[in-house]
KEGU-771226 format. One line per 3 residues: number of its first residue (from 1); their letters; for each residue x, y, z of C-alpha. Coordinates in steps of 0.25 Angstrom, whole numbers. Layout:
NUM> A> X,Y,Z; ...
END
This chain:
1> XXX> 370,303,405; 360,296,413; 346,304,416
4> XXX> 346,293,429; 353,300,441; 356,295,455
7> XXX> 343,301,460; 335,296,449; 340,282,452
10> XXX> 339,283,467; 325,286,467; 322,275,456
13> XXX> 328,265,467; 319,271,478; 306,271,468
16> XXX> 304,285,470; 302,287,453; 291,289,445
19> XXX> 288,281,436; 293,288,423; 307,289,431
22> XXX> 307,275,436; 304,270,422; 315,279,416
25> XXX> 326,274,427; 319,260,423; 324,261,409
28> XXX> 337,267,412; 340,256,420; 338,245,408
31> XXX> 348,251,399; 358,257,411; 365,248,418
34> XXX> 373,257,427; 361,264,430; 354,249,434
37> XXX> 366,246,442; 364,258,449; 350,257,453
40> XXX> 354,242,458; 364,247,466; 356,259,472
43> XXX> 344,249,475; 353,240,481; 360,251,492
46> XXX> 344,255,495; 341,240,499; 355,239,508
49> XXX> 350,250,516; 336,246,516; 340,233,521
52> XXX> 348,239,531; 341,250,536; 324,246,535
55> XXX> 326,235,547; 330,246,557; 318,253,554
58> XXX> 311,243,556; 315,241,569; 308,242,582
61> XXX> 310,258,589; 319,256,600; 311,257,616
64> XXX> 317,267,619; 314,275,606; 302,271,604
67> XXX> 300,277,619; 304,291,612; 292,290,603
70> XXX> 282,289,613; 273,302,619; 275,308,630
73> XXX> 266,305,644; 258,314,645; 261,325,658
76> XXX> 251,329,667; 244,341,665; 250,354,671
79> XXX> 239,361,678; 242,376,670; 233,382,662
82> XXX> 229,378,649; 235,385,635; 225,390,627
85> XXX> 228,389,612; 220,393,599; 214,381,591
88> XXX> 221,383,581; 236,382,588; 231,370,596
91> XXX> 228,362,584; 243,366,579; 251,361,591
94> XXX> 244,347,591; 246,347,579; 261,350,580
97> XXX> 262,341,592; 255,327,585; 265,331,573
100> XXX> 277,332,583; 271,317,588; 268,312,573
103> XXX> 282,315,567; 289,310,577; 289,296,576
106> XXX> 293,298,560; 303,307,564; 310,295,572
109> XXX> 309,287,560; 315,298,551; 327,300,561
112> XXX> 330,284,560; 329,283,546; 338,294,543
115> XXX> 347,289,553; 348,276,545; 348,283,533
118> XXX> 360,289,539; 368,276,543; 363,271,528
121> XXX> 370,284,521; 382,282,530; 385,267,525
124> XXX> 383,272,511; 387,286,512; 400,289,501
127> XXX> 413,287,508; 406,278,519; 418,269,526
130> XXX> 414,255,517; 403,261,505; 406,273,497
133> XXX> 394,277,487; 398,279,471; 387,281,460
136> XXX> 377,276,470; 386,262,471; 390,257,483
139> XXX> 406,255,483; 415,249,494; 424,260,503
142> XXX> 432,260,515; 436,247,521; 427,238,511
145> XXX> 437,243,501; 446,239,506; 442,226,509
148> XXX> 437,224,496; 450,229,490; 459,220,500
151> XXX> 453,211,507; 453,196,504; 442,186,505
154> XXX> 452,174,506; 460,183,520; 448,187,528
157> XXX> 451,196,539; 442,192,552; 442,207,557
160> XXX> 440,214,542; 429,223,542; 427,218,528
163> XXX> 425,203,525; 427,200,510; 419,189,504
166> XXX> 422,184,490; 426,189,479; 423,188,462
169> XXX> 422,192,450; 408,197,446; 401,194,433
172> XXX> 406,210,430; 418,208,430; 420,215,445
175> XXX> 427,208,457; 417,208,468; 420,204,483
178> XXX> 410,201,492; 411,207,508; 403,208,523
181> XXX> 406,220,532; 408,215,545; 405,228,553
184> XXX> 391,229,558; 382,228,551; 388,219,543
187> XXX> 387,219,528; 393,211,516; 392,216,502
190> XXX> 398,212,487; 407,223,480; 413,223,467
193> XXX> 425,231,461; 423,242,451; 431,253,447
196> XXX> 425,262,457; 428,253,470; 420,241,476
199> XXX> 406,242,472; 397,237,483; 385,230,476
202> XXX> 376,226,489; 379,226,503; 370,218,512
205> XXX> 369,216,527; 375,202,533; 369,195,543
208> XXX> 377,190,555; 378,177,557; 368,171,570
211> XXX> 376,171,582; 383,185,579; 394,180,576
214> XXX> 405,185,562; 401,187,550; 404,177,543
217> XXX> 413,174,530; 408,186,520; 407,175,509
220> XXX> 397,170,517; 391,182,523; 387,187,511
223> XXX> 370,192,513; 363,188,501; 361,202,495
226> XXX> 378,201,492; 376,186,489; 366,189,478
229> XXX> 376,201,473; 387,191,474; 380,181,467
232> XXX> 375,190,455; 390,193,452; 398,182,452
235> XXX> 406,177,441; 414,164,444; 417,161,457
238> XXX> 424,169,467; 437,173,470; 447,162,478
241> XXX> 457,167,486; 467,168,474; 458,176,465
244> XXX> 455,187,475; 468,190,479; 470,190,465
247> XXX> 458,201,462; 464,208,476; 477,210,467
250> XXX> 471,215,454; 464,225,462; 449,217,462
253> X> 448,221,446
END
């Protein structure tokens, strides 16, 4: 049985280890090459959502936000009498108060990063509408199944949620299929059939083309994360027309 759990590994990925522990993973991962795959593909979902998520933070506060976080005016005086309080409470209500203005801001952050942690949890979540969650591997579900499953690259459908690229055989011996999600915001990815489903490898933002207009041909959509993927894995030459009905037929295998 493997001493290397999920949590072990995860926090290898985030360099949260010491070093005895990194260097024991370290070794593992020589000899294991399930365990190395795994670490590839955790390291690889950690850099999709920093990719896609450390440029809204980065944006500029919003006016009328940013309105939210400034003080008060301050209001006249009331002419009443002054409230006489002991040293030693007056110094714990300042206190209290400068805490209330110091957290605040922070607090605002915190808020937007769980809320795009939430949108990130959501895209991956297990039983999401297009990626399920297996083993800590990414697989295909919903209507990019089905795509994936049916769809050819040779009869494009304008209006497809789905647009499937090419098709191959992979130096492993797997059938991969490259594809682009056309809803916003827009991504194209590579997957490869296995006995568990479509296992999704990478997934990477696309860039529209200028003008705004379609995306293009997912062939020629591909970012070059899935290029690189693609490029990595193939064996021969792609399918025709022919030889992906045919892989269509025999069920991708």
């Amino acid at each position: 049985m493997n001493p290397i759990d999920d949590d072990i590994l995860q926090a290898y990925v985030d360099g949260e280890l010491d070093a005895p522990s990194a260097a024991r993973v370290e070794a593992a991962l020589a000899h294991d090459a399930v365990l190395a795959h795994r670490v590839q593909q955790a390291r690889a979902v950690r850099a999709r959502l920093r990719a896609a998520f450390d440029p809204v933070l980065d944006e500029p506060v919003p006016a009328r936000l940013s309105a939210l976080l400034q003080p008060r005016p301050a209001q006249a005086a009331t002419p009443t009498s002054p409230l006489v309080m002991p040293a030693a409470g007056h110094g714990k209500g300042t206190t209290r108060r400068r805490a209330t203005r110091r957290w605040f801001v922070p607090g605002a952050a915190l808020a937007a990063s769980v809320a795009l942690l939430a949108v990130a949890l959501w895209w991956w979540q297990p039983g999401g509408d297009l990626i399920r969650m297996q083993g800590g591997q990414s697989f295909a579900a919903g209507a990019l199944t089905h795509a994936l499953d049916q769809a050819l690259a040779s009869e494009p459908k304008a209006n497809a949620p789905v647009a499937i690229g090419l098709s191959f055989r992979s130096t492993d011996g797997r059938i991969c299929r490259t594809f682009v999600l056309r809803a916003p915001p827009a991504r194209a990815g590579l997957a490869c059939h296995e006995s568990a489903g479509w296992a999704l490898p990478v997934l990477s933002a696309v860039t529209p083309p200028e003008g705004g207009g379609e995306l293009r041909q997912a062939a020629s959509a591909l970012p070059p994360a899935v290029q690189a993927a693609v490029d990595a894995r193939l064996r021969g030459n792609v399918f025709d027309a022919q030889q992906e009905r045919a892989a269509r037929d025999a069920g991708w295998r």
